[in-house]
N, C-alpha and C positions, 0 to 999 in steps of 0.2 A: 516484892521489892523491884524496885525499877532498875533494867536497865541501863548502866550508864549511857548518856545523850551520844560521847564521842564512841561509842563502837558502832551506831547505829547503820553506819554506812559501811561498816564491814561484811563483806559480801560472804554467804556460804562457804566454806574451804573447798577444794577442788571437786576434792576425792567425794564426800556425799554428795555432790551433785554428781558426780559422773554416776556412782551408786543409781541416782534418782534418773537419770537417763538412758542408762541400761538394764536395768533388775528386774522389769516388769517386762523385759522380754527374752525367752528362752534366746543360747545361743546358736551361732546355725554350722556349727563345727567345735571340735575340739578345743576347748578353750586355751586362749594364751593372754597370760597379761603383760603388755605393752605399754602400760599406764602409767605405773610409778617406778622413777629410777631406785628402786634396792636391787644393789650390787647379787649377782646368783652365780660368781665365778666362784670355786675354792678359795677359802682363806688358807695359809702356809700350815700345814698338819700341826710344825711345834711348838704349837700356840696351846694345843689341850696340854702337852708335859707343862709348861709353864704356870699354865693355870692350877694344875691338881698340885703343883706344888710348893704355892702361895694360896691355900683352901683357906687355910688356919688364918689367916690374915681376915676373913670374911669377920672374925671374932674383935675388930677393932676400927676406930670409927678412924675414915682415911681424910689424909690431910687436905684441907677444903681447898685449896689452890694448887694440889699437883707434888707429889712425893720429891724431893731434890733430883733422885734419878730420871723421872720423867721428863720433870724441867729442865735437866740437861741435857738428855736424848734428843729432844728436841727442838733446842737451841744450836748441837751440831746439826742437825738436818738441815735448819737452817740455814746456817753457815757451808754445809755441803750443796743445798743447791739453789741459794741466791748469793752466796758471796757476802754475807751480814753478819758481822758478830753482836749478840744479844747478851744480853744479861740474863741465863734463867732465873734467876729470883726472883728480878726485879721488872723484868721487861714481857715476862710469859705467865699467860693464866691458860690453865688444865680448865678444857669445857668438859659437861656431859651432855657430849652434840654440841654440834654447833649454833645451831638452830637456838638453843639456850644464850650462846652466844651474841648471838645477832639480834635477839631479843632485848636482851638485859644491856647490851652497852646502849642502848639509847636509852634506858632509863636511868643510867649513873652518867652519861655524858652528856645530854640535850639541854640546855638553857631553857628556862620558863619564858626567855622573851629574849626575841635579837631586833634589835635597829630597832626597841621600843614596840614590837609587836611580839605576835604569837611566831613561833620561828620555825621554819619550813624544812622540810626534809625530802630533800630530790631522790626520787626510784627512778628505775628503768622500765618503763612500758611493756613489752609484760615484762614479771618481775618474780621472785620469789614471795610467796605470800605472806610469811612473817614483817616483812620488810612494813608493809602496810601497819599488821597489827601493834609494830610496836612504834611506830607512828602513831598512830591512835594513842595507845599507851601513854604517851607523856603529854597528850595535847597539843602535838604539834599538828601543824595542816601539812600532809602528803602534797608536792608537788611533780607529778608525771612527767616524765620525758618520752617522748615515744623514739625505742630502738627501733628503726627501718633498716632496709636493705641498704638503699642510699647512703645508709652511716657502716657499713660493715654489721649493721645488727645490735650496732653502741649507743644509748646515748648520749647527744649532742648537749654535754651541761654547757658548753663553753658560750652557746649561743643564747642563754638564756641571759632578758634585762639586768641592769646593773641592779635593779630595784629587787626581780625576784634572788641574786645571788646576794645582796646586801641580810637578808633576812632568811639565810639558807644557814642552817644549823650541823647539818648531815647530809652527806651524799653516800647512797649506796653504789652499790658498781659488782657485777658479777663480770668474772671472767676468769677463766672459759664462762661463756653466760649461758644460763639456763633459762631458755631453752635452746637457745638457737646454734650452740657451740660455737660462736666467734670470742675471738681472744683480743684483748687488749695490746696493742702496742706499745713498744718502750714509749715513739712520741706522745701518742694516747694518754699514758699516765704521767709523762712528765708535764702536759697543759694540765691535768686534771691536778694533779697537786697544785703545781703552780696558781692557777686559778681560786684554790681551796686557799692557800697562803694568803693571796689576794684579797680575798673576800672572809676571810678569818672563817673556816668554817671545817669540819672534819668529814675523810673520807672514811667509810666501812667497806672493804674490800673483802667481799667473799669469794675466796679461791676455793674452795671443797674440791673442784676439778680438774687441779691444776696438770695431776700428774697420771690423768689421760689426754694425751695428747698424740699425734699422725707423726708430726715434721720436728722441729726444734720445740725444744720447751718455754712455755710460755714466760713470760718477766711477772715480776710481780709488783706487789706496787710498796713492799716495805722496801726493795732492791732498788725499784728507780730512785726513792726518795731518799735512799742512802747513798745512791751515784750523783746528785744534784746536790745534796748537802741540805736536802730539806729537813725541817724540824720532826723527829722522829715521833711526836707526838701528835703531829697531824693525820695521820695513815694508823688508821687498825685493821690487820688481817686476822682473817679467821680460817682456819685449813682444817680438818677432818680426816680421819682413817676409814669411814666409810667406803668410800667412791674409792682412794688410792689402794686401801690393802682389802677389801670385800667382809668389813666389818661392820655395819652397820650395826646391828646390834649391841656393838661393843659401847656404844656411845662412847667416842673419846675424837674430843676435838681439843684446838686450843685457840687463843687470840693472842697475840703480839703488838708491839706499840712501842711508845716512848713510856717510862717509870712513872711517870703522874696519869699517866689516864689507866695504863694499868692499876694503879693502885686503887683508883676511883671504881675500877671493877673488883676490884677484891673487895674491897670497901660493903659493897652492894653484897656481891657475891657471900661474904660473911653473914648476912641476913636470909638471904634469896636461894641461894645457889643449891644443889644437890649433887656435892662432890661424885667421883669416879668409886668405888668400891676398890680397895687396895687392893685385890688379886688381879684385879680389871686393869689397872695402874701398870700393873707388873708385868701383863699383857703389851699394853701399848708402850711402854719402853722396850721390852724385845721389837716391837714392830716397827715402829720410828727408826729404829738402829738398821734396820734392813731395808736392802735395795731390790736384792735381785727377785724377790715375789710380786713388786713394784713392775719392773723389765717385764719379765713376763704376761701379769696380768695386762698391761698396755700392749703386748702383742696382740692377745685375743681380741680387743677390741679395735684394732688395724684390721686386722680379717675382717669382723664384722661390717665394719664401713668402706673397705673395696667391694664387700659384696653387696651393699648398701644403694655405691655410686655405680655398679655395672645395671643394677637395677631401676633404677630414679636417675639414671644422669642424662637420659632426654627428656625426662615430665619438664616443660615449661614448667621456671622460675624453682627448679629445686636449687639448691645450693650446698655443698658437699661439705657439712661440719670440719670445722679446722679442731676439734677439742670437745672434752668430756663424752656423753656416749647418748645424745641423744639423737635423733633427727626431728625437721620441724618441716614437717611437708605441708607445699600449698594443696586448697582443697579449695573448691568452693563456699562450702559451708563446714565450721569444724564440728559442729553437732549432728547435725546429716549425717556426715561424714563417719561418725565415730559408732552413727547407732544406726548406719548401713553396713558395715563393717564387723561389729556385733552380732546382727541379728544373720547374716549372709553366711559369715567366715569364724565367728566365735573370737576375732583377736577386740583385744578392750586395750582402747589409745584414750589419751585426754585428748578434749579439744580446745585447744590455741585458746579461746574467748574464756576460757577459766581461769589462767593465767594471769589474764591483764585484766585493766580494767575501762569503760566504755571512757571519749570522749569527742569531743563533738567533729571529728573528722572520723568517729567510729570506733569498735575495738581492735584494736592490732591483730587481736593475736585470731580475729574473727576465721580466716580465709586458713586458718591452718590444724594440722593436726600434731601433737606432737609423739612422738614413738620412740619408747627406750628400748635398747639396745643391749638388757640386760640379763637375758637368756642365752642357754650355751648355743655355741655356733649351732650345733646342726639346726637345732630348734627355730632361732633366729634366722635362718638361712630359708625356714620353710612358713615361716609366719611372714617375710617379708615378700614373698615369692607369691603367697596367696591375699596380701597385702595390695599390691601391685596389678594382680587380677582383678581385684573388688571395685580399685576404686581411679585405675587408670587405663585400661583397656577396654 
């Protein structure tokens, strides 16, 4: 069986290529992996009592859009830290992961056709790599923006023709963005909606980072578009307990919105979805509720990145992440780069060009490497130190 035609230009996933670029050669020290952002701080110890004591719940199928508890935990959160009041019923859908998330709303939300064509879906150059697949997914054509330095690391939708935003269906948008940890601005997101309004088209806002952050917390984009008075059904955010409370495994994210595109995801979701496991549930409602393992875990990774920027803050063209916990360092070559570094020092980075994807001024994310940040300090402290030696001295 063939193939379908529209995945054919879907590129490799990151991680087997990086697999494919480093495996075939021993490492040349004590390994550290650098490569994928899972969280390796402590999750809050009273997460196992809660859990053994919702086992028995394992014995009954959990509700496919998020227990009422959940839904409301986290419609306070909301309202504790953008100032938004939500509807949990009506307005929040319980992911498993976000990534599910950010998948499935493009295929409950994308039109078969805008402005009488096939209808385009604006990424960020590099970009999260679902963002693409599920592009593909509904037939729509991926339209590239490239985030540069010159833009804060953003991209520039605003500057795109009247012709490609007449036919622009979806806009994704990271921020904190991954990889580069630049954050979006209130003004930022107030032309990005507005712009979206303009051109009748929806924004997918992936925050999963939001709540690592150095300086002030970042805005988000259901908060601007509730300070402007925009149509709350223009903006869907997706947020995660992974990154903020070091659950990844827990899979528990959720998406937010106005009540009809949420519904349009329940809709889907009633067919597609693969609910949370009600002990799991019961999990991420105590953790939603909680701040202060939040506070702390964002410590640790302040330390991380002053130690970060005492190290890399003379390599020409580094830039000191405002958010989430990665770094994106220039190199010459990010493949070089990663499988000298490998083979030298044993630490395993992605490189930048797996990221993104090529276009005729090049690949973005070509010249760099990116390095998470998600080992315990001391460790992180001596992987970046021998990091530093390999490939900038």
């Amino acid at each position: 069986m063939a193939f379908p035609e529209r995945f054919s230009n879907l590129p490799a996933y990151a991680f087997p290529r990086l697999r494919a670029l480093l495996d075939s050669h021993p490492p040349g020290g004590e390994p550290v992996a650098m490569s994928i952002g899972e969280p390796k701080h402590a999750f809050p110890a009273w997460i196992q009592d809660i859990l053994v004591a919702h086992m028995s719940e394992f014995n009954a199928y959990p509700p496919n859009d998020g227990s009422p508890e959940l839904l409301s935990n986290i419609a306070a959160w909301i309202a504790r830290r953008y100032g938004v009041c939500v509807n949990p019923l009506t307005d929040i859908l319980s992911l498993n992961g976000t990534r599910e998330g950010l998948y499935n709303a493009a295929m409950a939300l994308c039109p078969e056709a805008k402005a009488g064509q096939p209808p385009l879906v604006l990424l960020p150059n590099p970009f999260y790599q679902v963002y693409l697949a599920a592009t593909f997914s509904v037939a729509a054509q991926p339209h590239l923006v490239t985030a540069r330095a010159a833009n804060g690391f953003l991209p520039d939708y605003a500057s795109l023709s009247p012709d490609v935003l007449n036919r622009t269906a979806i806009a994704y948008i990271c921020s904190p963005s991954n990889p580069q940890g630049a954050v979006a601005s209130p003004a930022y997101l107030k032309s990005l909606i507005e712009l979206a309004e303009t051109y009748d088209f929806k924004i997918f806002a992936d925050e999963c980072y939001s709540e690592i952050y150095r300086k002030g917390a970042p805005s988000g984009a259901l908060q601007i578009a509730n300070q402007i008075g925009a149509d709350p059904e223009r903006v869907v955010v997706f947020h995660s307990l992974s990154k903020r409370s070091n659950l990844p495994g827990l899979r528990s994210g959720f998406a937010a919105s106005g009540p009809q595109t949420i519904a349009r995801m329940k809709h889907l979701r009633a067919y597609s979805g693969a609910p949370l496991p009600l002990p799991l549930q019961r999990v991420a409602e105590a953790v939603w509720a909680d701040e202060q393992h939040v506070i702390e875990n964002r410590g640790l990774y302040q330390e991380k990145f002053d130690i970060a920027d005492a190290l890399f803050g003379s390599v020409p063209g580094y830039i000191s992440p405002e958010a989430g916990f990665f770094l994106w360092l220039p190199v010459e070559d990010g493949e070089q780069a990663a499988l000298k570094l490998w083979r030298e020092t044993g630490i395993r980075v992605l490189p930048g060009a797996y990221l993104a994807r090529d276009t005729p001024d090049g690949n973005p994310g070509h010249g760099f490497i990116r390095v998470a940040l998600v080992a315990p300090k001391s460790i992180t402290e001596q992987a970046l130190t021998r990091l530093h030696a390999c490939l900038y001295t």
